[in-house]
Backbone atoms as SQL, in Angstrom:
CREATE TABLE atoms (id INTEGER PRIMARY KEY, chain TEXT, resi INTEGER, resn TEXT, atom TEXT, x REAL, y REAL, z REAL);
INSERT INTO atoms VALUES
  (1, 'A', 1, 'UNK', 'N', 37.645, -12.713, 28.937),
  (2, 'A', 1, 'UNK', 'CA', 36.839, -13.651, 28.179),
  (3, 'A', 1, 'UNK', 'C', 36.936, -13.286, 26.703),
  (4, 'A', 2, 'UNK', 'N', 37.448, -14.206, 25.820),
  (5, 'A', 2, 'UNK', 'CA', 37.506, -14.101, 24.597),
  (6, 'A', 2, 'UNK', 'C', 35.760, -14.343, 23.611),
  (7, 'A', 3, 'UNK', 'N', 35.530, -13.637, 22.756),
  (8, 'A', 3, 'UNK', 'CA', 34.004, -13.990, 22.214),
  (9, 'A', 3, 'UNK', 'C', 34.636, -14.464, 20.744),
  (10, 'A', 4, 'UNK', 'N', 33.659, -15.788, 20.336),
  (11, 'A', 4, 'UNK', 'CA', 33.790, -16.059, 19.483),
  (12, 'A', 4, 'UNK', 'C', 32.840, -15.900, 18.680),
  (13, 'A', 5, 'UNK', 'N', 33.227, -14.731, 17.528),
  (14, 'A', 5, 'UNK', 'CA', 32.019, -15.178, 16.535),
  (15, 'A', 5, 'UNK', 'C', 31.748, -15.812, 15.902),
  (16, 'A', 6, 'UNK', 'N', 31.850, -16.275, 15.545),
  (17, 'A', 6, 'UNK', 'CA', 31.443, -17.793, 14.809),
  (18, 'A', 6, 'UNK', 'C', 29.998, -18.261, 15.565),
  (19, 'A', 7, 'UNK', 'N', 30.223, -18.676, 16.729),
  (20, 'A', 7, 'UNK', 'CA', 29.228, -18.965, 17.755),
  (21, 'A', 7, 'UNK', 'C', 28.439, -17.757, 17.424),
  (22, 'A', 8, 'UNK', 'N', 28.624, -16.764, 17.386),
  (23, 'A', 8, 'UNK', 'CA', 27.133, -15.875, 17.966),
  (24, 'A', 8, 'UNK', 'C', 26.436, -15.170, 17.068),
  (25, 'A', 9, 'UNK', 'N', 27.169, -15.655, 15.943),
  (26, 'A', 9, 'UNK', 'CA', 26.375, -15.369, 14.535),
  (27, 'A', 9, 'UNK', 'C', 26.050, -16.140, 13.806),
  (28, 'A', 10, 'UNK', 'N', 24.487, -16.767, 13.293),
  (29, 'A', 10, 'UNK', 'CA', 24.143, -18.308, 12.694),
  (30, 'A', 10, 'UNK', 'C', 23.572, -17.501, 11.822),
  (31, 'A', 11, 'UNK', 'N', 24.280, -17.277, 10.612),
  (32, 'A', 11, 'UNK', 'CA', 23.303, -16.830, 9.391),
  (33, 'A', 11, 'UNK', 'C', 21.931, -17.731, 9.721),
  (34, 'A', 12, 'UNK', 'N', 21.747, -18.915, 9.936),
  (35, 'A', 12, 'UNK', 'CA', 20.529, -19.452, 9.656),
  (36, 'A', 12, 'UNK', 'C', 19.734, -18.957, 10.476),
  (37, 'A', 13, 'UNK', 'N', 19.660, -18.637, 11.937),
  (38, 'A', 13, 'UNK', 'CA', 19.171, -18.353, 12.922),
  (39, 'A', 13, 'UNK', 'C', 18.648, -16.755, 12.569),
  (40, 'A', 14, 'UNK', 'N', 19.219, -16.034, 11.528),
  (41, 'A', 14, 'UNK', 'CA', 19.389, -14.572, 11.230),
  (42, 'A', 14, 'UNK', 'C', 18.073, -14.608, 10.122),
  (43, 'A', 15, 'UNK', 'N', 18.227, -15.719, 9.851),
  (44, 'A', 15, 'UNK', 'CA', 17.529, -15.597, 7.950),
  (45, 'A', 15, 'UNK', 'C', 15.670, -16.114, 8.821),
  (46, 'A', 16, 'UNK', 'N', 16.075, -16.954, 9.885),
  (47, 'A', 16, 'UNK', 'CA', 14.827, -17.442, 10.408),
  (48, 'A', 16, 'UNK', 'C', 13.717, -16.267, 11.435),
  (49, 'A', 17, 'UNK', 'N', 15.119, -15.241, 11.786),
  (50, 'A', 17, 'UNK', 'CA', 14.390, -14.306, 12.688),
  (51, 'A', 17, 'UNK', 'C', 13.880, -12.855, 11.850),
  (52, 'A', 18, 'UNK', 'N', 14.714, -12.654, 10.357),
  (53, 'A', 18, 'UNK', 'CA', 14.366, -11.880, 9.349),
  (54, 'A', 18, 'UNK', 'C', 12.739, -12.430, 8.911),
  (55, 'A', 19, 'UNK', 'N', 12.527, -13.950, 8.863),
  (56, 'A', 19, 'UNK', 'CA', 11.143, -14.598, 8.630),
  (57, 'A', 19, 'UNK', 'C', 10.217, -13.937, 9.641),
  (58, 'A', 20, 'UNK', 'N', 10.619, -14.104, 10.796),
  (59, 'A', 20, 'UNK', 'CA', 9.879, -14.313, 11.916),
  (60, 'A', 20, 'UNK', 'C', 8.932, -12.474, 11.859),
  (61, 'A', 21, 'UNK', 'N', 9.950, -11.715, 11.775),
  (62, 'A', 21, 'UNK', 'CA', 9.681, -10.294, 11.393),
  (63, 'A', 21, 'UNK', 'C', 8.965, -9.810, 10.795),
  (64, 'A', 22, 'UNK', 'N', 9.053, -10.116, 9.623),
  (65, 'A', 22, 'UNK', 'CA', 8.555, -9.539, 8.142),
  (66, 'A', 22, 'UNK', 'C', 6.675, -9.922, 8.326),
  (67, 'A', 23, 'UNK', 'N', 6.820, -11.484, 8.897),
  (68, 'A', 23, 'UNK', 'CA', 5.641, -12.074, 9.028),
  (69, 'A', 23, 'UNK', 'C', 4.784, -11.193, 10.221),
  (70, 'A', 24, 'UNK', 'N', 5.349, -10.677, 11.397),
  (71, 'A', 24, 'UNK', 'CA', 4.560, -10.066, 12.104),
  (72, 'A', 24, 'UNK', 'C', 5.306, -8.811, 11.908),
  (73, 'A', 25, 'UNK', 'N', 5.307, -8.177, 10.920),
  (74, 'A', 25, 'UNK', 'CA', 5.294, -6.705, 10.520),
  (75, 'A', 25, 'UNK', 'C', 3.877, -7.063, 9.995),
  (76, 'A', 26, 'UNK', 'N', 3.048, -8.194, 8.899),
  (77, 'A', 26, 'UNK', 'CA', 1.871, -8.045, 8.155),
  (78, 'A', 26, 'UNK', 'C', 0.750, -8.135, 8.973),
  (79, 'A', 27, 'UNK', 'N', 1.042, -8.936, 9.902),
  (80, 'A', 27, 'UNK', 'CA', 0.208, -9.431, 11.117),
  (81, 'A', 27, 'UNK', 'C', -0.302, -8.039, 11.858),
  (82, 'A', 28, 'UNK', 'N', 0.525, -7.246, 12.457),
  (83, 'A', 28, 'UNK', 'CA', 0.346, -6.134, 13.213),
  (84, 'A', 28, 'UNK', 'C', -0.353, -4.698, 12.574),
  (85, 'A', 29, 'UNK', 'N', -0.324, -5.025, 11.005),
  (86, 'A', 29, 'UNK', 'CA', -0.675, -3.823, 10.775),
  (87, 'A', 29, 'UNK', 'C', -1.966, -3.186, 10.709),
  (88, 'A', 30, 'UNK', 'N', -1.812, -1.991, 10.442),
  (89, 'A', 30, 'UNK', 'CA', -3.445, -1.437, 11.968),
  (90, 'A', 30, 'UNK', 'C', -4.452, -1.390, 10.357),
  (91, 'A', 31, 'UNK', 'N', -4.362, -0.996, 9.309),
  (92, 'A', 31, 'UNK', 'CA', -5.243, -0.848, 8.446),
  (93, 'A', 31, 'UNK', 'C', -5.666, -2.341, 7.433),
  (94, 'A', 32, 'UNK', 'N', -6.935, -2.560, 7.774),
  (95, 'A', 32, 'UNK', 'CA', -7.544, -3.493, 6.638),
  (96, 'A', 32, 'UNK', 'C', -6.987, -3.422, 5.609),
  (97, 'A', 33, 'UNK', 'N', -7.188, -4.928, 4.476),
  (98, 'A', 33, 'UNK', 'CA', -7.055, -4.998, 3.460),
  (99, 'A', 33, 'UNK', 'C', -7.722, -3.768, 2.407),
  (100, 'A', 34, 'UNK', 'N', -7.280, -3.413, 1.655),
  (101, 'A', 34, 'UNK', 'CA', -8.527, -2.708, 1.053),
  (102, 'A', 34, 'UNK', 'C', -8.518, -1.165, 1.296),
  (103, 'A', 35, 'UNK', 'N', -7.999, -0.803, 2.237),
  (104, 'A', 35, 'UNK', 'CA', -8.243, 0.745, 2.968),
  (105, 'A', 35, 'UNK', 'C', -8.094, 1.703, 1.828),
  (106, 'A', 36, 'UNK', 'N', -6.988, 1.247, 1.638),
  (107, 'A', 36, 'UNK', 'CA', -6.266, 2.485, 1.187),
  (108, 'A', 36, 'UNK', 'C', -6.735, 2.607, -0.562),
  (109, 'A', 37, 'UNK', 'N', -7.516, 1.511, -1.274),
  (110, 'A', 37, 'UNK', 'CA', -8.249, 1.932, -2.019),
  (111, 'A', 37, 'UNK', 'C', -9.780, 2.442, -1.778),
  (112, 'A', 38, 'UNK', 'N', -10.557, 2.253, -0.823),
  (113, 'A', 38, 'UNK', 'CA', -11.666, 2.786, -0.185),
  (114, 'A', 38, 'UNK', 'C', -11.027, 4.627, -0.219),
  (115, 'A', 39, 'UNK', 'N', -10.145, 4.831, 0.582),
  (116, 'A', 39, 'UNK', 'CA', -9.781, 5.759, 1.057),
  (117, 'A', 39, 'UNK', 'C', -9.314, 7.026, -0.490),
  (118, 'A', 40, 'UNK', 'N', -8.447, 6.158, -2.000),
  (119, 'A', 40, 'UNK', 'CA', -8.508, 6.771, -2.915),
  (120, 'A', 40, 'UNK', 'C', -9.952, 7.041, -3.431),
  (121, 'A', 41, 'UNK', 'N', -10.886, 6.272, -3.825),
  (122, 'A', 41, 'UNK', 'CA', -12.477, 6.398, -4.088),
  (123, 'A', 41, 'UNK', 'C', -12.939, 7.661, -3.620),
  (124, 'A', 42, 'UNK', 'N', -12.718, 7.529, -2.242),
  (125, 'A', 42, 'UNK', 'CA', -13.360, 8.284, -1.318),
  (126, 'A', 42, 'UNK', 'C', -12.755, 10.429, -1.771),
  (127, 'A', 43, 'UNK', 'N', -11.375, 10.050, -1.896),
  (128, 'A', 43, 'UNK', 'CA', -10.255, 10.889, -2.561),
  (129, 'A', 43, 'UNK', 'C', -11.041, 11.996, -3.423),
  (130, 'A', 44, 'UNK', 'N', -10.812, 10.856, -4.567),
  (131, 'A', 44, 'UNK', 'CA', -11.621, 11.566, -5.799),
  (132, 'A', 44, 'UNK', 'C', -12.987, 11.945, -5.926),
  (133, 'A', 45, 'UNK', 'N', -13.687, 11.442, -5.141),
  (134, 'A', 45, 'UNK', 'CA', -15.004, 11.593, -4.961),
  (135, 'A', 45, 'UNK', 'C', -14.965, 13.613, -4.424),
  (136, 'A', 46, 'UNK', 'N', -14.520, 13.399, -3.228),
  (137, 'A', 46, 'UNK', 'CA', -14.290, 14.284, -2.856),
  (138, 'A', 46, 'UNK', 'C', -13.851, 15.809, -3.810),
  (139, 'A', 47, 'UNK', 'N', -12.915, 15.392, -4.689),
  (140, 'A', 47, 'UNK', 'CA', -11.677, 16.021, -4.992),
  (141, 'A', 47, 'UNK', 'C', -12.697, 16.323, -6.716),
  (142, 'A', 48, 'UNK', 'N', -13.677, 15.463, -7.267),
  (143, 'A', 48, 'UNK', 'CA', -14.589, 16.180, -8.331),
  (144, 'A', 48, 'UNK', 'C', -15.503, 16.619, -8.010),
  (145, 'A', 49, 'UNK', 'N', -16.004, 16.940, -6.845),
  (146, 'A', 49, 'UNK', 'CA', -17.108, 18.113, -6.431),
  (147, 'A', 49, 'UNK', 'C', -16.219, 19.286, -6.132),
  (148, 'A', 50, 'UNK', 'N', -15.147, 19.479, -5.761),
  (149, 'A', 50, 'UNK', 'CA', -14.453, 20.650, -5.793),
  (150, 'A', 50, 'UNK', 'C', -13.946, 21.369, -6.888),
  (151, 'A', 51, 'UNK', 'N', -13.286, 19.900, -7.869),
  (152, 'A', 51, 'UNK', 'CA', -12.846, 21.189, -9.014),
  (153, 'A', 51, 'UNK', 'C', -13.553, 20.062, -9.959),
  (154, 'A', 52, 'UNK', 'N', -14.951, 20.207, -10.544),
  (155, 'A', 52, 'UNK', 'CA', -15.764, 19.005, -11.695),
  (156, 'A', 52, 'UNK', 'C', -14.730, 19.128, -12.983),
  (157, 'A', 53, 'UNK', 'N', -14.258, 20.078, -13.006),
  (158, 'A', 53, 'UNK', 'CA', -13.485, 19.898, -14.603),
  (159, 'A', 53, 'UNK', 'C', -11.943, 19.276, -14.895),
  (160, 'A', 54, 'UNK', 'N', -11.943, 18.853, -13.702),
  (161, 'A', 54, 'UNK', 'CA', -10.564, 18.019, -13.599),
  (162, 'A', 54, 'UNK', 'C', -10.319, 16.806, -14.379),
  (163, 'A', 55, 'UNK', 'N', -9.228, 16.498, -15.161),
  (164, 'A', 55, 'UNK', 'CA', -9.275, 15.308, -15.722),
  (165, 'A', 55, 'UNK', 'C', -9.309, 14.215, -14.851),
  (166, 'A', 56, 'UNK', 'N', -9.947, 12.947, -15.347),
  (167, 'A', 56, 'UNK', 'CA', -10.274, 11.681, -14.280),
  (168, 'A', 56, 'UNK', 'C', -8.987, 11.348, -14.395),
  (169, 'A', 57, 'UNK', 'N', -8.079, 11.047, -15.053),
  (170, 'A', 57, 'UNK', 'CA', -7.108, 10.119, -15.448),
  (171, 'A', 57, 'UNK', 'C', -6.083, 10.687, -14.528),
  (172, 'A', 58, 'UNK', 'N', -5.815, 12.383, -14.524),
  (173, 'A', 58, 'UNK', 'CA', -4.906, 12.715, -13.995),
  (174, 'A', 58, 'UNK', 'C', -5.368, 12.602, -12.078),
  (175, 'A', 59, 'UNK', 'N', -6.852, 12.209, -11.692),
  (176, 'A', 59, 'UNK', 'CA', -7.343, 12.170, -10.542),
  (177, 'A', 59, 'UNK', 'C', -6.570, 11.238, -9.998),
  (178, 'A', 60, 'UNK', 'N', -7.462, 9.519, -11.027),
  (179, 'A', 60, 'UNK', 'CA', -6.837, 8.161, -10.520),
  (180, 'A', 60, 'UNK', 'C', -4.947, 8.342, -10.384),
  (181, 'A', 61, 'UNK', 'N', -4.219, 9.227, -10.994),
  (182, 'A', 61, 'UNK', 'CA', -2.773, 8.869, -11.176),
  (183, 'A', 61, 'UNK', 'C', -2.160, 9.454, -9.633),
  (184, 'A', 62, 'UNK', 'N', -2.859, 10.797, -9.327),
  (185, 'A', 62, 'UNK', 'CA', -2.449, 11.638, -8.091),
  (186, 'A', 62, 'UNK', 'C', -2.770, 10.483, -6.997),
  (187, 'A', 63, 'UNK', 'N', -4.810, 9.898, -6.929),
  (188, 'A', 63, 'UNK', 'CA', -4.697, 8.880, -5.943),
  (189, 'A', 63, 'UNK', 'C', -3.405, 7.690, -5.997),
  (190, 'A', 64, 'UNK', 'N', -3.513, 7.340, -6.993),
  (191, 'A', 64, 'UNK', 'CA', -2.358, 5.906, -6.982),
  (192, 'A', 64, 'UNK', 'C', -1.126, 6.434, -6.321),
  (193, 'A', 65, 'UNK', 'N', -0.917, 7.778, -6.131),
  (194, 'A', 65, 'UNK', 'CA', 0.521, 8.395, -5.257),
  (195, 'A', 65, 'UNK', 'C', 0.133, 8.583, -3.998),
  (196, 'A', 66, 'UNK', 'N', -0.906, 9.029, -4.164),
  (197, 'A', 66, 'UNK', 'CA', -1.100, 9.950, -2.500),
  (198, 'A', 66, 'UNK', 'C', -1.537, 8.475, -1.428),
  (199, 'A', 67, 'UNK', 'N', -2.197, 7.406, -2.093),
  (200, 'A', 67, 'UNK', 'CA', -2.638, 6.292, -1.454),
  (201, 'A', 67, 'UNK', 'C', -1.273, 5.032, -1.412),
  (202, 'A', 68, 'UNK', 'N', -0.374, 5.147, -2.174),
  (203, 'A', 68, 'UNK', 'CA', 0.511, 4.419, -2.267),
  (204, 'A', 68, 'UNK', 'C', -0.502, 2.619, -2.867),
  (205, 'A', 69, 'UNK', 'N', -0.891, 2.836, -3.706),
  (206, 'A', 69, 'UNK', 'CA', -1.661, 1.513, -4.083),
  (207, 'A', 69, 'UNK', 'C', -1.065, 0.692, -4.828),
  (208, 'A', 70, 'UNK', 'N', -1.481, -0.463, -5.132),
  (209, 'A', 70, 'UNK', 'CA', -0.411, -2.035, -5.699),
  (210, 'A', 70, 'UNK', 'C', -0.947, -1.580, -7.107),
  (211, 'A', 71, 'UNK', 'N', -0.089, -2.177, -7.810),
  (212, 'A', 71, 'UNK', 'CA', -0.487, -1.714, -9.626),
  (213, 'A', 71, 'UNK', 'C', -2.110, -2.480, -10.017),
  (214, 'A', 72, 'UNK', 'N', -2.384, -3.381, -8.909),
  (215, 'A', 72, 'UNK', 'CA', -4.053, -4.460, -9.114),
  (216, 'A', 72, 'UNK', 'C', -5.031, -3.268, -9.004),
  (217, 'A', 73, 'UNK', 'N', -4.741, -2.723, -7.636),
  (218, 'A', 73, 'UNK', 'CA', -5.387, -1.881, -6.797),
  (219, 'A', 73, 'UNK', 'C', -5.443, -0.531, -7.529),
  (220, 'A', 74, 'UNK', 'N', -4.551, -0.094, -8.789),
  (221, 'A', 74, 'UNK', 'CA', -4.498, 1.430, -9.308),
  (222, 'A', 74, 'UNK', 'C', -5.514, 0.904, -10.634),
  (223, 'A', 75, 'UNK', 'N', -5.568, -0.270, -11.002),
  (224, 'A', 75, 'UNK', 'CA', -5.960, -0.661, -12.456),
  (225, 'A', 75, 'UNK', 'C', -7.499, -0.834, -11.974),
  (226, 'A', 76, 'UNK', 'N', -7.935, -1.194, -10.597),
  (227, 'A', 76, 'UNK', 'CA', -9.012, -1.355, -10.467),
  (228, 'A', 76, 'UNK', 'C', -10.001, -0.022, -10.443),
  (229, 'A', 77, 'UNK', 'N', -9.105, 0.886, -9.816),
  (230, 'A', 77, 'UNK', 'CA', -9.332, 2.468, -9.676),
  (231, 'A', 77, 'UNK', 'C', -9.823, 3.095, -10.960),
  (232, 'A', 78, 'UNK', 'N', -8.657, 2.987, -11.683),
  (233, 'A', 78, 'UNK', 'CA', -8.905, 3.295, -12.916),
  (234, 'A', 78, 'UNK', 'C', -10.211, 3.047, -13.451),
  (235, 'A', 79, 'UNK', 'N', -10.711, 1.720, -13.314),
  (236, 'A', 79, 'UNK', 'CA', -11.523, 1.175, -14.205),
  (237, 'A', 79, 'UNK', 'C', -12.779, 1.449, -13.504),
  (238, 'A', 80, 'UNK', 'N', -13.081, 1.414, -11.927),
  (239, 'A', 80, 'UNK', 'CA', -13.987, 1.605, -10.929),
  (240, 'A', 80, 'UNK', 'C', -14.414, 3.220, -11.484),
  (241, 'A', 81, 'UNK', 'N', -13.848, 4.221, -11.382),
  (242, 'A', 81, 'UNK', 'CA', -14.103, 5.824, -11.621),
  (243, 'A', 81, 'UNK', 'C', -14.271, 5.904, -12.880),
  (244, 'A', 82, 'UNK', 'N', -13.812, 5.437, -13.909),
  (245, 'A', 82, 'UNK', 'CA', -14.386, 5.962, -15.479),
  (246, 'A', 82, 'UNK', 'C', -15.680, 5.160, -15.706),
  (247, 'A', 83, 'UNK', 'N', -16.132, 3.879, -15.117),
  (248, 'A', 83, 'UNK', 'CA', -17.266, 3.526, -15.226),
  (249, 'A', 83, 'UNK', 'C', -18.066, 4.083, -14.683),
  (250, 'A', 84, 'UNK', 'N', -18.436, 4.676, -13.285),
  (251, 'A', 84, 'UNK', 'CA', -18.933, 5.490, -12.762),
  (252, 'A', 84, 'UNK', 'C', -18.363, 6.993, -12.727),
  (253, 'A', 85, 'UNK', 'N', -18.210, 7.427, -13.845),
  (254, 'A', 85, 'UNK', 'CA', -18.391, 8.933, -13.876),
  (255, 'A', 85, 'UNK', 'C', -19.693, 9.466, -13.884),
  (256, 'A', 86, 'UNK', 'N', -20.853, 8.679, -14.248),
  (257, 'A', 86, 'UNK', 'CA', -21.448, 10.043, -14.553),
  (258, 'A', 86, 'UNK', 'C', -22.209, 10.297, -13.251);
C-alpha cells in the first residue's frame, strides 16, 4: 500500500487542531485567575517580617520572577505594596 501525503496532511485541519489545543490548554488549567498575584502579596508579606530592611522594589522585582506575573499584574504589585507599606 502506497501512502499519500498529500491526503494525510491538511495544513488546515493542523492549524484547526493547534486552535482546538491551545483553547483547552486555558480551559484545563488548575489555578484561578489571579493566583499567582495573591500568591506574590502573600510572598512579600511574608518575606518583610523576616528581613524588614529589605528594599520593596527589589521585593516586587524577585516576586514578578519567582511568580512568573504579566507586566499588568507586576505594575499592579508594584503599586499595591508601596501604598501599603506602612
Amino acid at each position: 500500500m502506497r501512502w499519500n501525503m498529500g491526503k494525510l496532511f491538511n495544513p488546515r485541519s493542523y492549524s484547526v487542531f493547534k486552535f482546538i489545543n491551545t483553547e483547552r490548554k486555558d480551559i484545563m488549567s488548575i489555578q484561578p485567575e489571579g493566583e499567582d498575584l495573591r500568591k506574590a502579596v502573600k510572598w512579600i508579606s511574608e518575606e518583610r517580617k523576616s528581613n524588614p530592611g529589605k528594599n520593596l522594589n527589589q521585593l516586587v522585582e524577585e516576586a514578578c520572577l519567582k511568580f512568573d506575573l504579566k507586566p499588568a499584574d507586576a505594575d499592579f504589585l508594584s503599586r499595591f505594596i508601596i501604598e501599603n507599606q506602612a
